[in-house]
Wavefront OBJ file of the C-alpha trace (Angstrom):
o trace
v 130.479 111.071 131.404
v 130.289 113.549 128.853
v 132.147 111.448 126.171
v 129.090 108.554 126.520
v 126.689 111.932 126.443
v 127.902 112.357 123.150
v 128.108 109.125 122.062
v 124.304 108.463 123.001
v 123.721 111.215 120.853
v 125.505 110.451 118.050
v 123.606 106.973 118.011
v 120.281 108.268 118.368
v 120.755 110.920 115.101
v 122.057 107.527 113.148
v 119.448 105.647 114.151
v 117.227 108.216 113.269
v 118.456 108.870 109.725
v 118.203 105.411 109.197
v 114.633 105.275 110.018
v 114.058 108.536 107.950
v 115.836 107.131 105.196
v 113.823 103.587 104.856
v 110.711 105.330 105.722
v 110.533 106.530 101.872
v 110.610 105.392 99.188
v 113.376 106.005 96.203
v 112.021 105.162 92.740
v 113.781 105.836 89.584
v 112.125 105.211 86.138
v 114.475 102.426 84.244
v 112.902 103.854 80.828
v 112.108 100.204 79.606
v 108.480 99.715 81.538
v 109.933 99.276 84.947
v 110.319 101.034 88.055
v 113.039 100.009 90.468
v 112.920 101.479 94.498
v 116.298 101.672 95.935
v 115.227 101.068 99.446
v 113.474 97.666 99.039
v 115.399 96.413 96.279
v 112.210 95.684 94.828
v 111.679 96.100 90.437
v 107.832 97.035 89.521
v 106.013 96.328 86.413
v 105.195 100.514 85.550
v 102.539 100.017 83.070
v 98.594 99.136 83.867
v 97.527 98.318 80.248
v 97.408 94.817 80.754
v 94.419 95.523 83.518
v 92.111 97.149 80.367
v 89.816 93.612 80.518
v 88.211 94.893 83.863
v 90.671 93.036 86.611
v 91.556 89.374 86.955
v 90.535 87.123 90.037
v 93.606 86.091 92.461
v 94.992 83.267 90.732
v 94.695 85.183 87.514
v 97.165 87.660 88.556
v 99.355 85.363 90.500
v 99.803 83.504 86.965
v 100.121 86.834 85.049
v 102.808 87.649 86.900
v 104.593 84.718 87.208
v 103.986 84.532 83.584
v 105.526 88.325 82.664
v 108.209 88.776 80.543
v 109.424 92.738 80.995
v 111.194 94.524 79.289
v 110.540 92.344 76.592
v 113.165 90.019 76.509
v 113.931 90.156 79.772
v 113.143 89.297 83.050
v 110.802 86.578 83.357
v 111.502 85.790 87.291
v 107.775 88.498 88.074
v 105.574 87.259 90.746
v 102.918 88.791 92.625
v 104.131 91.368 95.687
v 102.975 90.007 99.146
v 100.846 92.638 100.359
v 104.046 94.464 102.613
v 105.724 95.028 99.238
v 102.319 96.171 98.020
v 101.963 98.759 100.825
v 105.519 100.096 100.140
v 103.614 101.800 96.785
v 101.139 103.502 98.864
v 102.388 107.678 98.811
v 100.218 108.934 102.100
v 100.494 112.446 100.953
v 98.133 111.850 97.684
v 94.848 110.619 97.432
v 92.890 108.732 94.079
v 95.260 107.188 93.423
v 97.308 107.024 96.497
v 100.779 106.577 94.891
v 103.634 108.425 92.923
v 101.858 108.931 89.234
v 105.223 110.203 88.532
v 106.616 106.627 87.784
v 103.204 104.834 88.149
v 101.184 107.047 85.999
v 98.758 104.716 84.940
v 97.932 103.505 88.559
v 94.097 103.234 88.949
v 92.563 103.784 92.109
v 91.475 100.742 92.827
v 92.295 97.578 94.478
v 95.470 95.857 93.763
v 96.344 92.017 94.539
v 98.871 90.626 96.680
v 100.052 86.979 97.262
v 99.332 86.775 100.847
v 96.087 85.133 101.681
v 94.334 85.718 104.638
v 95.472 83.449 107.429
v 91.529 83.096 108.992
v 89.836 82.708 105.402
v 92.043 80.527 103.023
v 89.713 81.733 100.500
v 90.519 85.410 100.894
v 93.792 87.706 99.806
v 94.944 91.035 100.801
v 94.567 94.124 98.276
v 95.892 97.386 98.547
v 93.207 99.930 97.378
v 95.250 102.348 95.555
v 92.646 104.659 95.736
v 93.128 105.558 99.259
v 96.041 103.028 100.608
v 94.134 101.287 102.905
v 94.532 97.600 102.939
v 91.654 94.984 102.572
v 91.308 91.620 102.156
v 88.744 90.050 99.394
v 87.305 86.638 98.177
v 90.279 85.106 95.955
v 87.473 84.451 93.404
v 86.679 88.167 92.980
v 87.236 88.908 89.287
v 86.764 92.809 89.704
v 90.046 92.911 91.446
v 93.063 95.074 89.201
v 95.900 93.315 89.128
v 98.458 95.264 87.661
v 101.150 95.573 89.960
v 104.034 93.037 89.709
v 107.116 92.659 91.357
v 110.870 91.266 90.849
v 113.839 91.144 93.305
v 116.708 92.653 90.375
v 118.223 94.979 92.977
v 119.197 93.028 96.175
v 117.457 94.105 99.313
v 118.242 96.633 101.202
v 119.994 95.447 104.768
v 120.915 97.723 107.825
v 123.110 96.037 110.710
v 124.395 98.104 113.448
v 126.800 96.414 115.785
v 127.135 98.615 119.007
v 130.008 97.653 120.854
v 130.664 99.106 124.242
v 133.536 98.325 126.799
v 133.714 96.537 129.695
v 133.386 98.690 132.249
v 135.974 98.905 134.566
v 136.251 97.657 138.326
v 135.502 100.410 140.916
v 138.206 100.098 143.023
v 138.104 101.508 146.025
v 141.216 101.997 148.631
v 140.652 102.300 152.506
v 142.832 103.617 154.983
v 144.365 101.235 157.444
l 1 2 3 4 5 6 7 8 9 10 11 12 13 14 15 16 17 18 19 20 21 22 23 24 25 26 27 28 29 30 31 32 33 34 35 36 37 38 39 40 41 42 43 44 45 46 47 48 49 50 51 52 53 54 55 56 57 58 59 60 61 62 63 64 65 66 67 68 69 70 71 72 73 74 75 76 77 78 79 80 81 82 83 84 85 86 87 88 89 90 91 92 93 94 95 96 97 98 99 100 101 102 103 104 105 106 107 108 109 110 111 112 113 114 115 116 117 118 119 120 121 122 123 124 125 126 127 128 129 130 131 132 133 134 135 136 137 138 139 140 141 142 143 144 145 146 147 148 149 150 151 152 153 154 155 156 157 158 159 160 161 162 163 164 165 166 167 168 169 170 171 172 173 174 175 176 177 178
């Protein structure tokens, strides 16, 4: 009895340092214009510059995306985060913007594209408003909407499995006295 004690245990502290550990996210700065987070596998596009024109309508930024080419020379496989990716960005313990300005420094606070439309409105997407991390959806057609943040899968994602395998239990067996 005390041996499954402990093993009940011992699952529920891996179980919960797996959660703890996904939870966050774990960005390091590839010094070439990207950003790369080691728990969603996900590359981002670092820089905003290209948002200076005042934001791009939803299809605009799906084809700027698909159209990137970062570092230069390189990748060319960008596309527009759905809007789970999106949220991944959001840092809840800052506010205006809402995410790390240590490797997003040029992150306005403002609303950010995804590629997932909105299933009741096939004329609306989902945003992320950077400037709080709340998430919105807006007319597709919207041109005030940034754009800037584009994503590529370079790393792999990230996969936990955890097979729990228990015995059989044995047969009571129980004797009675003739």
């Amino acid at each position: 009895m005390k041996r499954s004690r402990w093993l009940a245990l011992a699952i529920a502290a891996a179980l919960g340092a797996c959660w703890v550990s996904i939870g966050f996210a774990a960005f390091v700065d590839n010094g070439n214009g990207t950003v790369s987070d080691t728990v969603t596998g996900l590359m981002w596009q670092k820089g905003d510059s290209q948002n200076d024109a005042g934001g791009r309508t939803w299809e605009e930024a799906l084809n700027y995306c698909e159209s990137l080419t970062l570092p230069s020379g390189g990748y060319s496989d960008w596309r527009l985060p759905n809007v789970r990716e999106l949220e991944t960005l959001v840092d809840w313990d800052r506010y205006a913007p809402a995410i790390n300005t240590t490797y997003f420094p040029d992150c306005r606070s403002s609303y950010y594209w995804s590629s997932s439309t909105y299933a009741y409105y096939p004329g609306y997407a989902w945003t992320v408003d950077f400037y709080n991390g709340y998430v919105y959806s807006s007319a597709i057609r919207r041109p005030t909407i940034t754009s800037g943040a584009c994503a590529a899968d370079h790393l792999g994602h990230l996969a936990i499995w955890i097979i729990l395998s228990f015995p059989t239990p044995r047969a009571a067996i129980s004797r009675t006295r003739l």
